[in-house]
C-alpha positions in Angstrom: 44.4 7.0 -25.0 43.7 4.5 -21.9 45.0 6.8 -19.5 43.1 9.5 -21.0 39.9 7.4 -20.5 41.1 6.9 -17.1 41.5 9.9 -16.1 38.1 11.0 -17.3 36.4 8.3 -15.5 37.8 9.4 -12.4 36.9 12.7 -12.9 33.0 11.6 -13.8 32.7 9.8 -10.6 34.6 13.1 -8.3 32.3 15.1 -10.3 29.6 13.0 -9.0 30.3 12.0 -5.7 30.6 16.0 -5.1 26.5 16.1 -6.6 25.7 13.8 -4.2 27.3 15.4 -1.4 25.6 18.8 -2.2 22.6 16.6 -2.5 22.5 15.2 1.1 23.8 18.8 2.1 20.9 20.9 0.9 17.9 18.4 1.0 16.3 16.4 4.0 14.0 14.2 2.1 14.6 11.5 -0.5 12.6 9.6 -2.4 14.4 6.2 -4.0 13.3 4.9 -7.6 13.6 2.4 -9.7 14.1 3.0 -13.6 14.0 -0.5 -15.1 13.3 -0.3 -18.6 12.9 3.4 -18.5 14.7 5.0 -21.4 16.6 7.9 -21.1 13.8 10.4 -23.2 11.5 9.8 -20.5 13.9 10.3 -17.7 14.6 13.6 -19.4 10.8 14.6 -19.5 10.9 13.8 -15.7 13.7 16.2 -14.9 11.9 18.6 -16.9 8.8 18.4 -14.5 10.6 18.3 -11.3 12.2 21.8 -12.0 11.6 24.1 -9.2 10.0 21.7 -6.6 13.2 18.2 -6.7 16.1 16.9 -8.1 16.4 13.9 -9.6 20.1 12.4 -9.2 21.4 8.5 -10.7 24.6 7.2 -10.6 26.7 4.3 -9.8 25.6 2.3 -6.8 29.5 1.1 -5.5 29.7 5.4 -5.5 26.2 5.8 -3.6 27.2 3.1 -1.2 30.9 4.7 0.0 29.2 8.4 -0.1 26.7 6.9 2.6 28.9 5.4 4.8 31.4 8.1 5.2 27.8 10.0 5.8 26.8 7.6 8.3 30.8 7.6 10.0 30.3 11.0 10.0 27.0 11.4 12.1 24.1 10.8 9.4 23.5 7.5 10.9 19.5 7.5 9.4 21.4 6.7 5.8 22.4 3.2 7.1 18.7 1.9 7.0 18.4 3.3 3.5 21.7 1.2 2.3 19.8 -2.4 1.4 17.6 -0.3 -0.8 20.5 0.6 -3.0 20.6 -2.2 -5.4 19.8 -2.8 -9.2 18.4 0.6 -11.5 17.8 3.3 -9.4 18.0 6.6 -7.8 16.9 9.7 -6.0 14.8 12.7 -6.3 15.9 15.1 -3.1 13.5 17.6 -1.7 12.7 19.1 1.1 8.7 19.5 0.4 6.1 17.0 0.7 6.8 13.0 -0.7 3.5 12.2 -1.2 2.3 14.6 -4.4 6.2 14.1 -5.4 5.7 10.2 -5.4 2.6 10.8 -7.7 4.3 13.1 -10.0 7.0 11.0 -10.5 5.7 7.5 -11.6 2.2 8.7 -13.0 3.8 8.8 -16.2 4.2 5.1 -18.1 4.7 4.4 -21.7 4.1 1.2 -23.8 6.4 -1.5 -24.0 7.4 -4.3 -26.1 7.7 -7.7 -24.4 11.4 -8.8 -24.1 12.3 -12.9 -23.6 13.7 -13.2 -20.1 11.8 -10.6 -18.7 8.8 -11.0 -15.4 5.9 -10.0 -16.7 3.9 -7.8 -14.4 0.6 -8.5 -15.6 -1.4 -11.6 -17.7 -0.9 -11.2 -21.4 -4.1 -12.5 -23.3 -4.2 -12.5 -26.8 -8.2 -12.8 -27.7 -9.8 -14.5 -29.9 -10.8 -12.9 -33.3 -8.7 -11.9 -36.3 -5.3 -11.0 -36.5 -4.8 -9.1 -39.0 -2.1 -11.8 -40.8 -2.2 -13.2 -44.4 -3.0 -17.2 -44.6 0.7 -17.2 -45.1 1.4 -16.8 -41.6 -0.4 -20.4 -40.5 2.5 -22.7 -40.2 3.7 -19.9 -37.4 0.6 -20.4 -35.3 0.8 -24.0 -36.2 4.5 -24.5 -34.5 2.6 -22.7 -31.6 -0.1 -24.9 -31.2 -2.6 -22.3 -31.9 -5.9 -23.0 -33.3 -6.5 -20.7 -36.3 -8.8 -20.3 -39.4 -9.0 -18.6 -42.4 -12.0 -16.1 -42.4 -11.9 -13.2 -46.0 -8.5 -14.0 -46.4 -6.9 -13.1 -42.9 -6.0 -15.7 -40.1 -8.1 -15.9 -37.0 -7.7 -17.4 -33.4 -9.8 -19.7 -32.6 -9.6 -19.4 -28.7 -8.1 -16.5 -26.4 -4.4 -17.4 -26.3 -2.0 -16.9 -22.7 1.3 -15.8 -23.8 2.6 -14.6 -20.3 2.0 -14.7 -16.7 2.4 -12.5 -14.3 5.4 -13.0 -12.3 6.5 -15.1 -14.8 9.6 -14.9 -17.1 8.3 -14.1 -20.7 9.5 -17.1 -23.2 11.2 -16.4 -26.7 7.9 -18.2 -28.5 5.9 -15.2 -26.5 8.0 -12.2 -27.5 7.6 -13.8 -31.2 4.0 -13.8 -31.0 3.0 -10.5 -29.6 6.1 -9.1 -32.0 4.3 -10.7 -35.1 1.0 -9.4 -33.9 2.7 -5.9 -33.2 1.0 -5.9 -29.8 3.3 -3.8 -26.8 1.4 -5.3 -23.7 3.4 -3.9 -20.8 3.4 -0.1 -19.6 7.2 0.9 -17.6 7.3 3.9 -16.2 9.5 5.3 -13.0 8.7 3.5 -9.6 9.1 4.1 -5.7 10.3 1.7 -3.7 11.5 3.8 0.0 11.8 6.8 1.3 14.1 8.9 3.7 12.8 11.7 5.6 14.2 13.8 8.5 16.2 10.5 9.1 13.7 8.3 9.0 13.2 5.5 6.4 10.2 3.4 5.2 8.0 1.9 2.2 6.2 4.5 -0.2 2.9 2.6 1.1 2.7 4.6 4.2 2.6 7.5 1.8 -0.8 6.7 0.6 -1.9 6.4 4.6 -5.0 9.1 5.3 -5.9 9.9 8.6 -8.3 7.9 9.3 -6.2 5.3 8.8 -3.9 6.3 11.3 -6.5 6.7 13.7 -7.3 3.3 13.1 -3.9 1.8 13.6 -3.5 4.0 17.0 -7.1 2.7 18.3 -6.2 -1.0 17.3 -2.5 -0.4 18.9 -4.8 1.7 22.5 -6.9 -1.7 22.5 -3.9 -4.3 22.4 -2.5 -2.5 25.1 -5.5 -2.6 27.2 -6.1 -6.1 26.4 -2.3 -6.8 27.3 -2.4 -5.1 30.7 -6.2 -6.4 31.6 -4.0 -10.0 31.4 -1.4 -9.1 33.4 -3.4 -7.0 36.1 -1.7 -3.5 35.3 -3.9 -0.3 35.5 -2.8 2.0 33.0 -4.4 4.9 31.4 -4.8 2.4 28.6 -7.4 0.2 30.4 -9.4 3.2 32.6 -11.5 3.6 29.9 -12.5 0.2 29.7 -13.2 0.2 33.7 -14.9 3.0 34.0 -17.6 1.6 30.9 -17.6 -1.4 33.1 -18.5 0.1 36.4 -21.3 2.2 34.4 -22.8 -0.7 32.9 -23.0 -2.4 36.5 -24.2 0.9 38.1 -27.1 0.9 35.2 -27.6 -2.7 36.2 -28.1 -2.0 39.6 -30.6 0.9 38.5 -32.7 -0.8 36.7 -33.0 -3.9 39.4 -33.4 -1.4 42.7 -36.0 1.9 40.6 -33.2 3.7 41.7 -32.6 6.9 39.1 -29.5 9.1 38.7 -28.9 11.5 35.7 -26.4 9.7 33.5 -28.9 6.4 33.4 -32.0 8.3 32.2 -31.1 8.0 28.6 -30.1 4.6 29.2 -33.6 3.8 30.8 -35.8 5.3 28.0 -34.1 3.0 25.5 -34.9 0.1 28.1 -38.8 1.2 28.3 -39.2 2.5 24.9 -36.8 0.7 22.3 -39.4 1.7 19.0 -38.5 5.4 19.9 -34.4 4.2 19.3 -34.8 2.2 16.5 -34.9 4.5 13.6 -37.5 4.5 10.4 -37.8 0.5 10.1 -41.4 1.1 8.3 -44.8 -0.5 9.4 -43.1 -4.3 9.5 -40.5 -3.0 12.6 -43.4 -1.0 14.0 -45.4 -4.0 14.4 -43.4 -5.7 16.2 -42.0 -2.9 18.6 -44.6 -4.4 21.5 -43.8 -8.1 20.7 -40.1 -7.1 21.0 -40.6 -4.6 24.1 -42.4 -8.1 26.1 -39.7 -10.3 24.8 -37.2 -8.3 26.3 -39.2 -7.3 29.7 -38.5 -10.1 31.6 -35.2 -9.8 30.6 -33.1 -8.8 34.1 -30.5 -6.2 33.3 -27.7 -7.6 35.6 -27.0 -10.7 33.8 -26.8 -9.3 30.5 -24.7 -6.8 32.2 -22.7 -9.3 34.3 -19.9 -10.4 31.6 -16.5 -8.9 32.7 -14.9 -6.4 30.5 -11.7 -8.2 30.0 -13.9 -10.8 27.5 -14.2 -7.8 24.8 -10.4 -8.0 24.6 -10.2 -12.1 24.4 -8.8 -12.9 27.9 -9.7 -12.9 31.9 -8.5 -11.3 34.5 -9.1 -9.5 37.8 -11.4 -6.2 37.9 -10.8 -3.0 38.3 
């Protein structure tokens, strides 16, 4: 009988080392999840869903581990970055479409869950205050909790809003008793994503939820450390032309406005100088008001020290000019 269950257990894990093999074969993009406290109905409904578009695959991590690196001896080296991801319950769901409406499809789905002693919490548990639906039998438990109760038409009721758990705290056994005599199920569990592989390239699920604009964002920020970098060190660079032509405008407009002289590009720039009211905007009869107090506060103003500041201050940092 042992060397029958043996043999069977080798066979399980051939059987599914050659899965995961056809697996990496056939798909190009993986998504990794975790499946703590997930039972196995709702990993079924999942499978169910992800018919036609992934496929979801668990197994043993020691098994995962060697099928990787004889992957990675064998050329795949973008599986090695994907290795210290492979611990505690999870797996994959292969593809080759798009992550991102994958990653939604698989963890929008939680259920209700039962507190169990031991157990992080991922959220405050708050029991209010109010009744509780127990008979005035069920005092001495509250009492050996230290929780203030009355007796109100025959049915116990807190006194005060009771904390029974943390977040990112373990949840005690006195807890677990509570919310289990109160019949509450205060956490939701439901698949998770924790990294993803794609065309050999791994990284966090957040830069899933990325938009464009974001990206845009991050490049601009990255263009203007650059340019700051190279204004410091006295590099020109197609980073920091941009910066020197602005600066060479704003001293030509300087000039301009000092010397009556007039050339195409400053004509805009002049009207807002003569007539700021016009560029303001609708600021009602308070902003109109004071256009003319504003316009002879500003007059005297001479254009070529405000203009004088060198660009390199906009990035934090001196430096020579271009």
């Amino acid at each position: 009988m042992e060397e029958k269950a043996v043999n069977q257990g080798k066979l399980r894990k051939q059987a599914y080392w050659a899965k995961l093999q056809q697996c990496l074969d056939e798909y190009k993009n993986i998504l990794v999840i975790g499946v703590d406290f997930v039972g196995s109905q709702q990993l079924q409904e999942t499978r169910i869903m992800l018919r036609g578009k992934a496929r979801m695959l668990m197994g043993k991590n020691t098994i995962i581990r060697k099928v990787f690196r004889e992957r990675i001896e064998a050329g795949q080296t973008g599986l090695e970055a994907l290795l210290p991801a492979i611990y505690g319950n999870i797996g994959f769901v292969f593809t080759n479409g798009d992550l991102a409406p994958l990653r939604k499809l698989v963890t929008e789905k939680k259920l209700p869950a039962a507190a169990k002693a031991g157990v992080v919490a991922p959220k405050d548990v708050i029991i209010p205050a109010g009744p509780s639906g127990l008979d005035p039998g069920q005092t001495s438990f509250f009492q050996a909790l230290n929780i203030g109760t009355k007796i109100v038409k025959g049915s116990i009721e807190l006194l005060n809003d009771v904390t029974v758990a943390r977040a990112g705290q373990k949840v005690s056994t006195s807890a677990v008793a509570l919310l289990n005599k109160l019949a509450l199920k205060p956490f939701e569990y439901g698949i998770t994503a924790s990294h993803v592989y794609e065309n050999g390239a791994v990284y966090t699920v957040e830069v899933l939820d990325m938009t464009d604009d974001d990206l845009c964002q991050r490049f601009v920020y990255g263009a203007n450390q650059l340019a700051a970098l190279c204004f410091s060190l006295g590099y020109v660079n197609q980073s920091t032309l941009p910066h020197s032509y602005m600066r060479v405008f704003k001293t030509l407009c300087a000039v301009a406005s000092a010397s009556g002289y007039m050339f195409d590009e400053f004509k805009e720039v002049k009207e807002k100088i003569d007539n700021p009211d016009a560029f303001r905007g609708s600021g009602g009869g308070a902003a109109a008001g004071g256009g003319a107090a504003a316009a002879a506060v500003k007059a005297p103003e001479p254009e070529p020290e405000e203009e004088a500041a060198p660009a390199v201050d906009m990035f934090g940092g001196g430096g020579s000019d271009y």
